[in-house]
C-alpha positions in Angstrom: -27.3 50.4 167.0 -27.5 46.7 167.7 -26.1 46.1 165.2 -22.8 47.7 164.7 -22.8 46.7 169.1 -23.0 43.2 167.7 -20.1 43.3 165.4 -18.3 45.2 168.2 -18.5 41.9 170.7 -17.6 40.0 167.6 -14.6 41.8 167.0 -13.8 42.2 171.2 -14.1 38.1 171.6 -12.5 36.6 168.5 -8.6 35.6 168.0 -6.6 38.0 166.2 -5.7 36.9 162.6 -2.2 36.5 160.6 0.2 34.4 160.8 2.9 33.8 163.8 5.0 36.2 164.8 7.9 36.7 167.1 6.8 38.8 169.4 3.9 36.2 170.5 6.5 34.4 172.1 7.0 37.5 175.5 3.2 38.7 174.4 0.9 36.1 173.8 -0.2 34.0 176.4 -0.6 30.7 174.6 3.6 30.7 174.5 4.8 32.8 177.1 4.9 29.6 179.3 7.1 27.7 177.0 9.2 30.6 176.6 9.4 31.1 180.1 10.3 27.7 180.4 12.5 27.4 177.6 15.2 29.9 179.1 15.1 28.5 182.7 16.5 25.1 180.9 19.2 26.8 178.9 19.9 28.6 182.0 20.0 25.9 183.8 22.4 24.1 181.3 24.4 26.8 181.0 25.2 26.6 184.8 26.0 23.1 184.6 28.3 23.6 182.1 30.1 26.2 183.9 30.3 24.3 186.8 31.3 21.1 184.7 34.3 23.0 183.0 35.1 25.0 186.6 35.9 21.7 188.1 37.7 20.0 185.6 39.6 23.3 184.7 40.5 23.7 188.9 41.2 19.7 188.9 43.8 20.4 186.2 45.4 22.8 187.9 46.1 20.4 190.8 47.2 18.1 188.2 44.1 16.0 188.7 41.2 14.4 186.3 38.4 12.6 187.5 39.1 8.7 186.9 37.0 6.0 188.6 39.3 3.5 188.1 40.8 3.5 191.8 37.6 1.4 192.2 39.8 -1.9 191.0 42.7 -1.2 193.3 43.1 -3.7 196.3 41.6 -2.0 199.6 44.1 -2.8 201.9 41.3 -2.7 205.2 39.8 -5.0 206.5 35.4 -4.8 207.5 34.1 -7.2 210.5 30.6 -7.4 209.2 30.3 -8.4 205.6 27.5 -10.1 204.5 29.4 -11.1 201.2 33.1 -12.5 201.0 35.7 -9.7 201.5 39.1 -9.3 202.8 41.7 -7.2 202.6 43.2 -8.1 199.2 39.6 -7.5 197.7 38.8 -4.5 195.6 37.5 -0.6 196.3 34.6 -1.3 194.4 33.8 -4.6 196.6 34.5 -2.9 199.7 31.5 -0.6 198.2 29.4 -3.1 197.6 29.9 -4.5 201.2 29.3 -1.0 202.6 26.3 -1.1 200.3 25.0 -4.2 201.5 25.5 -2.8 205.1 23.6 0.2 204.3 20.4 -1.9 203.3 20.4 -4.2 206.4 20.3 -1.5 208.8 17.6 0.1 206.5 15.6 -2.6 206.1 15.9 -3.6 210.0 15.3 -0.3 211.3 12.3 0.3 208.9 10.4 -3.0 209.6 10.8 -2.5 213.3 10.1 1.7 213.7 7.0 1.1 211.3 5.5 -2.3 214.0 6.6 -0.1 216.9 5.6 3.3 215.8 2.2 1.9 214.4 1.8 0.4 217.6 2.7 3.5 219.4 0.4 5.7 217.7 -2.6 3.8 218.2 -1.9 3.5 221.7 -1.5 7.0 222.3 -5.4 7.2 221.6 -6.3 4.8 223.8 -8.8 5.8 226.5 -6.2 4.4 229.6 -5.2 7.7 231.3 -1.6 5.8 232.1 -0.7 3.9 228.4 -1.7 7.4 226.6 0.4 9.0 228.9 3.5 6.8 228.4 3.0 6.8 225.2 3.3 10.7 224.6 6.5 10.5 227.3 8.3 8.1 224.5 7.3 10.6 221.8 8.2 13.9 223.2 11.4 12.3 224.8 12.9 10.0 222.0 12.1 12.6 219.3 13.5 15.6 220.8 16.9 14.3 221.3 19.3 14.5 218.6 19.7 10.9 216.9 23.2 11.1 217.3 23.1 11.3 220.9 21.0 8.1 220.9 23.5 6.2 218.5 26.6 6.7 220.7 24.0 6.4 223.9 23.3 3.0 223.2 27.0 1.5 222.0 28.2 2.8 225.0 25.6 0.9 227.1 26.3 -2.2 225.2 29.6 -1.9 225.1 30.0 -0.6 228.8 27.6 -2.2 230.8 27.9 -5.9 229.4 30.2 -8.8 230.8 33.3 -9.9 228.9 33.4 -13.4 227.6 35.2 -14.9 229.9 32.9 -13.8 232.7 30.6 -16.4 230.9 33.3 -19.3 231.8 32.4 -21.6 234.7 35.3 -23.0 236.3 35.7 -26.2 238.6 35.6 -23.8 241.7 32.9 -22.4 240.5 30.8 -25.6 240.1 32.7 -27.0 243.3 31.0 -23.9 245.1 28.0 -23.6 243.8 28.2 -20.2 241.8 26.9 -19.1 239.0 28.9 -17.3 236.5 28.8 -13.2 236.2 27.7 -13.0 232.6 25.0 -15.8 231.4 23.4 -16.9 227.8 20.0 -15.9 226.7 17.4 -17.6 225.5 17.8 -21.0 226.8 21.5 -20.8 226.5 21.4 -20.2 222.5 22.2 -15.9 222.9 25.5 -14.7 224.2 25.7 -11.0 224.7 28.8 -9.6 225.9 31.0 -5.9 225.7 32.5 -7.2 222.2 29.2 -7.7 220.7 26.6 -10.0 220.2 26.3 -14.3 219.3 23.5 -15.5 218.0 22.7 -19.0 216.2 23.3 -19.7 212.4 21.2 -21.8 210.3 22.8 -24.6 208.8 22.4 -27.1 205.8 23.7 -30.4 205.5 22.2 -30.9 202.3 22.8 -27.3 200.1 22.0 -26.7 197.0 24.9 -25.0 196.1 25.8 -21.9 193.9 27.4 -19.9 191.8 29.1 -16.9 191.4 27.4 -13.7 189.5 29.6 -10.6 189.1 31.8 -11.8 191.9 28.7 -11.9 193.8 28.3 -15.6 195.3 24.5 -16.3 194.9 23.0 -19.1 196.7 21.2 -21.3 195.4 18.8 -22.8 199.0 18.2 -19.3 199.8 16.7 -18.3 196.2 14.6 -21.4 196.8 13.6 -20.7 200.1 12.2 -17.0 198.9 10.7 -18.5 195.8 8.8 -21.0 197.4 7.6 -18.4 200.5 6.8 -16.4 197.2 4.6 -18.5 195.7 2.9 -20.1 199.2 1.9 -16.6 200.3 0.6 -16.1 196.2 -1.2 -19.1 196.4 -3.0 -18.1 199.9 -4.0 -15.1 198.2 -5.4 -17.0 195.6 -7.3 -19.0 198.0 -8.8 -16.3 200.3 -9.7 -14.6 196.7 -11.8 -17.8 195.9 -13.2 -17.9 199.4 -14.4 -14.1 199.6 -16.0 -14.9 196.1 -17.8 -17.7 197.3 -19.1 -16.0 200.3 -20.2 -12.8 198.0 -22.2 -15.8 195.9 -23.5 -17.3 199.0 -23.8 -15.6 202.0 -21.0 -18.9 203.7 -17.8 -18.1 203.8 -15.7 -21.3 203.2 -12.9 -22.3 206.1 -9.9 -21.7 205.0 -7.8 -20.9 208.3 -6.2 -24.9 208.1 -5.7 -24.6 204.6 -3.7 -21.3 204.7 -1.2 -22.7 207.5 -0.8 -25.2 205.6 0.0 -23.8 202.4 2.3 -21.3 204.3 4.2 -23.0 206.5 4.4 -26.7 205.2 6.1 -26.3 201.8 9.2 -24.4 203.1 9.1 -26.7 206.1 9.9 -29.5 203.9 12.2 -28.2 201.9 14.2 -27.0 204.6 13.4 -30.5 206.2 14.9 -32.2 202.5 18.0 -29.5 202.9 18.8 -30.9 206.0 18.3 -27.4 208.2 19.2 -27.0 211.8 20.8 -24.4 214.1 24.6 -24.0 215.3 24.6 -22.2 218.5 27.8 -20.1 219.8 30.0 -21.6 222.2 32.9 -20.5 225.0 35.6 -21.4 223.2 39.4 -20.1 224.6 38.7 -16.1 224.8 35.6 -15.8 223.1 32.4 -17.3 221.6 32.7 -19.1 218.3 30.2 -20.5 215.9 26.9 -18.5 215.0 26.4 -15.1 213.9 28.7 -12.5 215.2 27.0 -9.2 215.2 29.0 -5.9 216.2 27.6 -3.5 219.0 27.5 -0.8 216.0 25.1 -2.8 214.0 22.7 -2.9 217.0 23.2 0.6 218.2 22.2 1.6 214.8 19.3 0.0 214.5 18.1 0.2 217.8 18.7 3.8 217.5 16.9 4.7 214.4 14.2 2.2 215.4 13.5 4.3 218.9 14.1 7.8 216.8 12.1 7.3 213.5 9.1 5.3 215.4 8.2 8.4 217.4 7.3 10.1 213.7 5.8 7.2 212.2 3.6 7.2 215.7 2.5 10.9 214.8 1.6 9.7 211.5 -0.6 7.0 212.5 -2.3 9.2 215.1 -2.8 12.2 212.8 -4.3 9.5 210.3 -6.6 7.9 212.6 -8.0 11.2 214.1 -8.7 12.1 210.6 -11.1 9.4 209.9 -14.9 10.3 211.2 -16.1 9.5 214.8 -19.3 8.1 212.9 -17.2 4.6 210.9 -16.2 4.0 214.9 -20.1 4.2 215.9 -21.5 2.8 212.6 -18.7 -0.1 213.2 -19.7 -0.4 216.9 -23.5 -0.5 216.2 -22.9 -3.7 214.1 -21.4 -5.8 216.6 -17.5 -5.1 215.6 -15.0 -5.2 218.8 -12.7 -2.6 219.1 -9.6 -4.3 218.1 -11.4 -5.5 215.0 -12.8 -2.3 214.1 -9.3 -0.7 214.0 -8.2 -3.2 211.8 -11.2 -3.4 209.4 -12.7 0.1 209.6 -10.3 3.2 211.0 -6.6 1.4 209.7 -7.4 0.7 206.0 -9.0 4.6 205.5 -6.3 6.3 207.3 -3.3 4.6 205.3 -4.1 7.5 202.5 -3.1 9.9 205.0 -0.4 7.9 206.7 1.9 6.4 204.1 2.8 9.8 202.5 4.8 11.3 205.7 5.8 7.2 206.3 7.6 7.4 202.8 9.7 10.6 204.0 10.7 8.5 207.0 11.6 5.5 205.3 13.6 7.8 203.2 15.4 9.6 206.2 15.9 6.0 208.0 18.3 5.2 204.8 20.3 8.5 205.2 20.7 8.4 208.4 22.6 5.4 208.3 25.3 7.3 207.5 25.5 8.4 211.3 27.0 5.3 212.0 30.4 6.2 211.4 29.9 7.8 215.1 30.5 4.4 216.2 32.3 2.9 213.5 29.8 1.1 211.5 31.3 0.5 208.0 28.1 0.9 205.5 28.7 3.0 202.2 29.6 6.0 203.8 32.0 4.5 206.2 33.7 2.8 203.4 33.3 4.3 200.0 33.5 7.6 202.0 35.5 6.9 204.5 38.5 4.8 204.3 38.4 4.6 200.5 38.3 8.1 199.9 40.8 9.2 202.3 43.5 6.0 200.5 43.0 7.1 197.2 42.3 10.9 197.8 39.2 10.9 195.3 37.2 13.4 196.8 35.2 14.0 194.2 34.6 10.9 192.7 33.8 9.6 196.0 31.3 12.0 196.5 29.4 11.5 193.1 29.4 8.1 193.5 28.0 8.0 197.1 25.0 10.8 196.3 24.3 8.5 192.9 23.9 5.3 195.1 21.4 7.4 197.9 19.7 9.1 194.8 19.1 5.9 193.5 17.9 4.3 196.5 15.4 7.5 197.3 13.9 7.1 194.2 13.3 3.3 194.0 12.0 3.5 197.9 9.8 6.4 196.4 8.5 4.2 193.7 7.6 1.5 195.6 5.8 3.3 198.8 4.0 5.6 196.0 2.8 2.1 194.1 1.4 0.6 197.3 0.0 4.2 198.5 -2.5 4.0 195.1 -3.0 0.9 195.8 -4.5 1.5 199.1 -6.3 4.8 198.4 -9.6 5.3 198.0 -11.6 4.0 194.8 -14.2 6.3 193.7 -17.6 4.7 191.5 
């Protein structure tokens, strides 16, 4: 009986026998998956198709195709900020690439400063002051249950409304003769000049350039690629040289002072070459019926980033508090019992462990920081939806095109914000023995 039970477990456990046959594909386990999985893609190629041929069959009808070669015609409108040459006479596809361009400096401002303020936020809201914790949750709950919209057009209209025009900034020989001051006045020691058309601030100069050239009709300069390359390699080789330090104090037990050293290596190599380049500062100045020289930055531009900076920092701020609550009481007290500070256990202890739980939801805001840029046509910030899918598209009447292009360029952008937040997230997470 044991035996013929024995051959019966045999038989019940082993893989049937034969050669493949079709209907292991819906039956057998081992393939239903990739059948499964097979279909959904023809499927889902199928629907593209359909979709494909549907448009180009209802484009035809119109007597339409899609062509991408408006993108050479001349523009025809002009763009006050442009951080490359542009006029008028200048290409659809450069008028892109100055919306573009637009698009990344709002993005890259209002990032930077939502992550120091909502950071800062966030770790205030913990704080054991009654009063400061308090605020803090105000400027959450407020600024984040407000539509960012309403906050865009909020503050342009303050700028715009409640600022002096330039020539209240003019001080006539009554004036002086009396006494008075004018109504509107610079900031910061006379080098800022804020008024209801926008704002003035100083430009850096070079007597001494390097020059340039001229890449894909993209002027590159030449001082500011060696300015960033020689930042570059002064903050590499301070790495370099804390690296050597922290291996000598592992060795020794003395860590080596290296404060001097690393100013020195920061600061003093750009400082001379900016010295050699002859650098200095042109401030703006009254001139006629408005300020000239320096930067000229639109009311837009700030409203934008002031807005998404206010908006997005209330999230970040959640995301630093929900990543330092979940780090254990006990690295405060174990921190605490060796002689840390607060400040310095933050830094050292609770900060560095909660980035695993913090970057993630920081990533989906730096992500929505980028699209929301777009809200700037509100006040009519040209960036790369207020020109490519703006002006452009109502000229030339390319919809379609317009649209392909536009969710190409934020796809693109997504995905290569993605990349690098997801690099720096493993490089921060937790390395297990």
């Amino acid at each position: 009986m044991g035996k013929h039970k024995g051959e019966y477990m045999t038989l019940a456990v082993d893989a049937p026998k034969g050669g493949f046959r079709i209907s292991q594909l819906i039956y057998d386990t081992r393939y239903r998956s990739y059948t499964i999985q097979l279909i959904v893609l023809l499927l889902f190629f199928a629907a593209l198709i359909w979709l494909l041929n549907n448009t180009v069959q209802n484009l035809a009808d119109r007597d339409k195709d899609i062509n991408f070669s408006f993108l050479f015609n001349r523009a025809g409108y002009d763009i006050d900020q442009q951080l490359i040459p542009y006029t008028n006479d200048s290409t659809h596809f450069r008028a892109l690439i100055i919306g573009l361009l637009n698009t990344l400096l709002v993005a890259v401002f209002a990032c930077t400063f939502a992550t120091i303020l909502g950071v800062t936020v966030g770790i205030l809201r913990l704080s054991k002051n009654w009063i400061v914790g308090r605020l803090m949750t105000v400027y959450v709950e407020v600024f984040r249950n407000v539509p960012l919209l309403l906050w865009i057009i909020l503050v342009f209209v303050v700028l715009g409304e409640t600022r002096p025009g330039p020539k209240d900034f003019k001080i006539t020989p009554e004036m002086t003769a009396a006494n008075e001051a004018p109504v509107g006045t610079m900031w910061f020691w006379e080098s800022v000049a804020v008024t209801n058309r926008g704002s003035n601030i100083p430009a850096p100069l070079l007597d001494r350039p390097l020059g340039g050239f001229d890449f894909l009709s993209i002027p590159i300069n030449l001082s500011v690629l060696a300015t960033i390359a020689v930042i570059i390699g002064s903050v590499m080789y301070n790495r370099a040289l804390l690296a050597r330090a922290k291996a000598v104090q592992e060795a020794t037990g003395l860590r080596p002072v290296t404060w001097w050293k690393s100013i020195l290596i920061l600061f003093a190599p750009v400082l001379a070459l900016l010295i050699g380049m002859g650098f200095h500062l042109e401030y703006p100045a009254l001139k006629g019926f408005n300020f000239q020289g320096g930067y000229a930055i639109a009311h837009s531009f700030t409203a934008l980033v002031l807005a998404l900076t206010v908006y997005s920092a209330t999230y970040i701020a959640e995301s630093v508090r929900a990543g330092i609550l979940a780090i254990s009481r006990g690295q405060s007290e174990a921190a605490f019992a060796l002689g840390l500070r607060p400040g310095r256990t933050m830094n050292l202890v609770i900060l560095p462990q909660a980035l695993r739980v913090i970057i993630p939801p920081m990533i989906s805001q730096y992500l929505n920081i980028t699209k929301n840029t777009t809200l700037g046509m509100a006040i009519s910030y040209l960036d790369l939806k207020g020109t490519l899918g703006g002006i452009t598209l109502n000229q030339t009447g390319r919809e379609l095109e317009c649209m392909l292009l536009m969710m190409m360029i934020y796809l693109t952008l997504s995905l290569m914000i993605s990349a690098v937040m997801n690099v720096y997230n493993r490089s921060v997470k937790l390395k297990e023995r």
